[in-house]
C-alpha positions as CSV (number, residue, x, y, z in Angstrom):
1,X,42.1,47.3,38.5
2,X,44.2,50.0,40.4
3,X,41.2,53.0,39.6
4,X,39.2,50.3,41.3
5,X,41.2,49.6,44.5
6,X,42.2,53.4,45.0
7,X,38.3,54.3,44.3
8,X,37.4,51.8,47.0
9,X,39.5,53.1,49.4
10,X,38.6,56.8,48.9
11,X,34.9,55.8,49.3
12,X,36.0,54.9,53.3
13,X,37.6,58.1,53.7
14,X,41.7,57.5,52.8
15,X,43.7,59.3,51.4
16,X,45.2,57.3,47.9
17,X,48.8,57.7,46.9
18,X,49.2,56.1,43.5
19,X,52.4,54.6,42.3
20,X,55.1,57.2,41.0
21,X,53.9,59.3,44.3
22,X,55.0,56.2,46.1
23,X,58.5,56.0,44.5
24,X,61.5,55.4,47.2
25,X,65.1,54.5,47.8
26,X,66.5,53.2,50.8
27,X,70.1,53.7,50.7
28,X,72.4,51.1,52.4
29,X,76.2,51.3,52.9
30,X,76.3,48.9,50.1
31,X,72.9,48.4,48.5
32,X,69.9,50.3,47.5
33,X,66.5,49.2,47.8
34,X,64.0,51.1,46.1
35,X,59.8,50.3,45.3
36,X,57.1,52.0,43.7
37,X,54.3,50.7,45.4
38,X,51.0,50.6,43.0
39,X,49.1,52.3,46.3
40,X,49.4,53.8,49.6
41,X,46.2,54.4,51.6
42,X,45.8,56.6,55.1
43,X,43.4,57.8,57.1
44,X,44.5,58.8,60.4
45,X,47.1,56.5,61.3
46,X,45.8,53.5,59.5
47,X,48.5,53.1,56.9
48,X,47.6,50.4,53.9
49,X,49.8,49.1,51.1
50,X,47.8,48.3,48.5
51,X,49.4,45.9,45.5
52,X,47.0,45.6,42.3
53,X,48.0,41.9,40.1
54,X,46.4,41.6,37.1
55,X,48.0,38.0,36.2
56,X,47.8,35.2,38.4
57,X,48.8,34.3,42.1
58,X,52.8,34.0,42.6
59,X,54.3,33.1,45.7
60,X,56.7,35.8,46.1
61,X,53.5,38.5,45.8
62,X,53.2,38.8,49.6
63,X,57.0,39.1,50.0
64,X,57.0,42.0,47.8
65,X,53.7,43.8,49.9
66,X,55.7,43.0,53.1
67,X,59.2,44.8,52.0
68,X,57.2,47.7,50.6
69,X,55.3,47.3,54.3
70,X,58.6,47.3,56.0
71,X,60.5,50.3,53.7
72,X,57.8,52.8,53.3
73,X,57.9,54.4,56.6
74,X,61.7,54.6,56.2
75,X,62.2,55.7,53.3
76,X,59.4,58.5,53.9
77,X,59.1,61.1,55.7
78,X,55.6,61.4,55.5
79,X,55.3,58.1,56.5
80,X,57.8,57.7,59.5
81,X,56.6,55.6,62.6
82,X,53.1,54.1,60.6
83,X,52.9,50.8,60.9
84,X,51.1,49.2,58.0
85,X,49.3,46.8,56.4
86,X,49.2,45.1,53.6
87,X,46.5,43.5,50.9
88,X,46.9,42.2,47.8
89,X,44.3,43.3,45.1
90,X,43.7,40.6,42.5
91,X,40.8,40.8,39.7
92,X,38.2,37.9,41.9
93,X,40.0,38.0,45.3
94,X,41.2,40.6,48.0
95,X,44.5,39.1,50.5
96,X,45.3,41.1,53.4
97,X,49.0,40.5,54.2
98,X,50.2,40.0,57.7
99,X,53.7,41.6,59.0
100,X,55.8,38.7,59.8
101,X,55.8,37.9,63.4
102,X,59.6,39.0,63.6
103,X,61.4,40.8,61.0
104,X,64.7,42.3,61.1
105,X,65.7,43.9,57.8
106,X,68.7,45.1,56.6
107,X,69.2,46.6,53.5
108,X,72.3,45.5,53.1
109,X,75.0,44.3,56.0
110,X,77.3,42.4,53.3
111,X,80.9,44.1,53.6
112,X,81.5,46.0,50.3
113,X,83.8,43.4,47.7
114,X,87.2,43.4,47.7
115,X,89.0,45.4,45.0
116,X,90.2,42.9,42.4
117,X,94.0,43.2,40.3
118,X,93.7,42.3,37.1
119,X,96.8,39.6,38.4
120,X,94.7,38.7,40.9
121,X,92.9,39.9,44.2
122,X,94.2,42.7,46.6
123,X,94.0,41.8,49.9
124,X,95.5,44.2,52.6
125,X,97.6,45.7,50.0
126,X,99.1,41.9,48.8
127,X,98.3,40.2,45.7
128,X,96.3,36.8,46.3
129,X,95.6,34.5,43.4
């Protein structure tokens, strides 16, 4: 399935980026998010993520197209300032993914967890219980 979709996008002229080429990490203060989108296709400034599904339909697939969508241009160089789509590349159907009309994403703004006493939690230097 993903010889397919990355042959079908040479044939128009991208360039294909398969999987462990895609690999990134998005460090946070807190969090890491990192991906390894199945493929990333460009020509020009036309920038597609491409996710192949062998099994069937979930509802958190577009989610995962739209993160990758959102990190891939910060997390890569190469990729800085595309804006891309997204498709979703099932056996019997094809879903293009939309970006989300607003999306503000933070890889993490959670403060980091307090440091914890075995007798308790240390708060400011004091022991709360």
């Amino acid at each position: 399935l993903l010889n397919k979709a990355r042959e079908e996008y040479e044939q128009q002229g991208y360039t294909v980026m398969t999987e462990h080429q895609n690999r990134f990490y998005l460090r946070g203060r807190v969090a890491t998010l990192s991906g390894i989108p199945d493929l990333i296709a460009v020509k020009g400034n036309d920038g597609v993520v491409i996710d192949a599904k062998s099994g069937k339909v979930q509802p958190w697939d577009p989610i995962q197209v739209q993160i990758y969508m959102w990190a891939v241009p910060q997390a890569l160089r190469q990729y800085k300032g595309m804006i891309f789509s997204g498709l979703l590349y099932y056996p019997d159907a094809r879903t293009p993914i939309q970006r989300p009309r607003h999306c503000e994403c933070r890889v993490s703004t959670v403060p980091p967890p307090r440091r914890v006493h075995r007798d308790g939690v240390l708060v400011n230097g004091q022991r709360r219980y």
